[in-house]
ROSE-329698 format. One record per residue (C-alpha): residue in one letter; x, y, z. Coordinates in nm, 2 decimals, padded with zeros to 4 digits, always signed. Layout:
A/X/Y/Z
...
//
This chain:
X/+12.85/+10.75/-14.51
X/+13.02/+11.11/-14.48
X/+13.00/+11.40/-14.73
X/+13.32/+11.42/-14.95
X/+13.58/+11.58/-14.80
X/+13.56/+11.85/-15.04
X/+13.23/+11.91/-14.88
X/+13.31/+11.87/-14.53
X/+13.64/+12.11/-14.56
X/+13.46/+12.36/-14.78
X/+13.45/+12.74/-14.61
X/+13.12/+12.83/-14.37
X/+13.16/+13.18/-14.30
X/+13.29/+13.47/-14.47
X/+13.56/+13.50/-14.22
X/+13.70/+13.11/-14.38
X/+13.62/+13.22/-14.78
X/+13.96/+13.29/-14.88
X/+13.98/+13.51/-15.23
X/+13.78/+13.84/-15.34
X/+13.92/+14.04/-15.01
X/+13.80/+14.36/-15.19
X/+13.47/+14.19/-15.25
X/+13.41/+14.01/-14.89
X/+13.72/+14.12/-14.65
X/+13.62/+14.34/-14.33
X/+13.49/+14.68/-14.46
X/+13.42/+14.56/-14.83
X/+13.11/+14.64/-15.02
X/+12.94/+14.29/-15.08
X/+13.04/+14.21/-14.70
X/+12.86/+14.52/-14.57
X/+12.59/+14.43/-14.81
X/+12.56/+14.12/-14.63
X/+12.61/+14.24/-14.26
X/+12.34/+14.48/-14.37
X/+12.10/+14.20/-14.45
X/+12.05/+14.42/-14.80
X/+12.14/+14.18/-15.06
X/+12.07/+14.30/-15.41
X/+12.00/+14.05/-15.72
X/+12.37/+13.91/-15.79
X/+12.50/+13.73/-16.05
X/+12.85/+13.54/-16.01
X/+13.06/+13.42/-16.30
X/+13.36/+13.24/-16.31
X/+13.52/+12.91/-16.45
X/+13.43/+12.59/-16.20
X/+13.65/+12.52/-15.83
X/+13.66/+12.93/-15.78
X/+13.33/+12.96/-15.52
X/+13.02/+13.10/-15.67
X/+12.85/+12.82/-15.48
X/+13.00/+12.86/-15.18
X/+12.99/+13.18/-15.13
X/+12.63/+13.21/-15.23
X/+12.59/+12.93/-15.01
X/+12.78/+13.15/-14.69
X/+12.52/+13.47/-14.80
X/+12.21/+13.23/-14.79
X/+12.28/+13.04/-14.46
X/+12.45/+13.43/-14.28
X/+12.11/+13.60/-14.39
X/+11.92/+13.22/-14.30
X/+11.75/+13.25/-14.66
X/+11.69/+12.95/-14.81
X/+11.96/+12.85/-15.04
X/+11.80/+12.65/-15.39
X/+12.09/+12.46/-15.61
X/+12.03/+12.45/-15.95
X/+12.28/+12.30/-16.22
X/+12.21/+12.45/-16.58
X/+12.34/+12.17/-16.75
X/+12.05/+11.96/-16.59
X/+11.79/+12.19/-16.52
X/+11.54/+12.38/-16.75
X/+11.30/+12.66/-16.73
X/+11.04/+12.47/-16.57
X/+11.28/+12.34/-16.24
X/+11.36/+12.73/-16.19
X/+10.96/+12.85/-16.24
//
């Protein structure tokens, strides 16, 4: 069976994330963060369907760091420890 097609069509790179061009369009400061490989601790908030996942998914698989999904309605302090 194949992913959902929200899944398969979602963006990979930071060149397909469309939105936040001041945050990761060519020259801004979390994309030369990220092409540094010098990620601080970040924190991304926003209603659902805007991209906090995927885009911390695109920083995790561009620096090849492991990438852990964790849903706070379904996971306590004990899954995150």
């Amino acid at each position: 069976m194949s992913a959902p097609l929200a899944e398969r069509l979602r963006p990979r790179s930071l060149d397909e994330f469309i939105g936040q061009t001041h945050l990761v369009g060519k020259g801004a400061v979390l994309r030369k963060m990220i092409d540094s490989g010098r990620i601080p601790s970040i924190i991304f908030w926003g209603p659902p369907g805007v991209g906090k996942t995927t885009l911390a998914n695109i920083i995790a698989n561009t620096l090849h760091a492991p990438f852990y999904k964790l849903s706070a309605i379904n996971s306590g302090v004990k899954d995150v420890r």
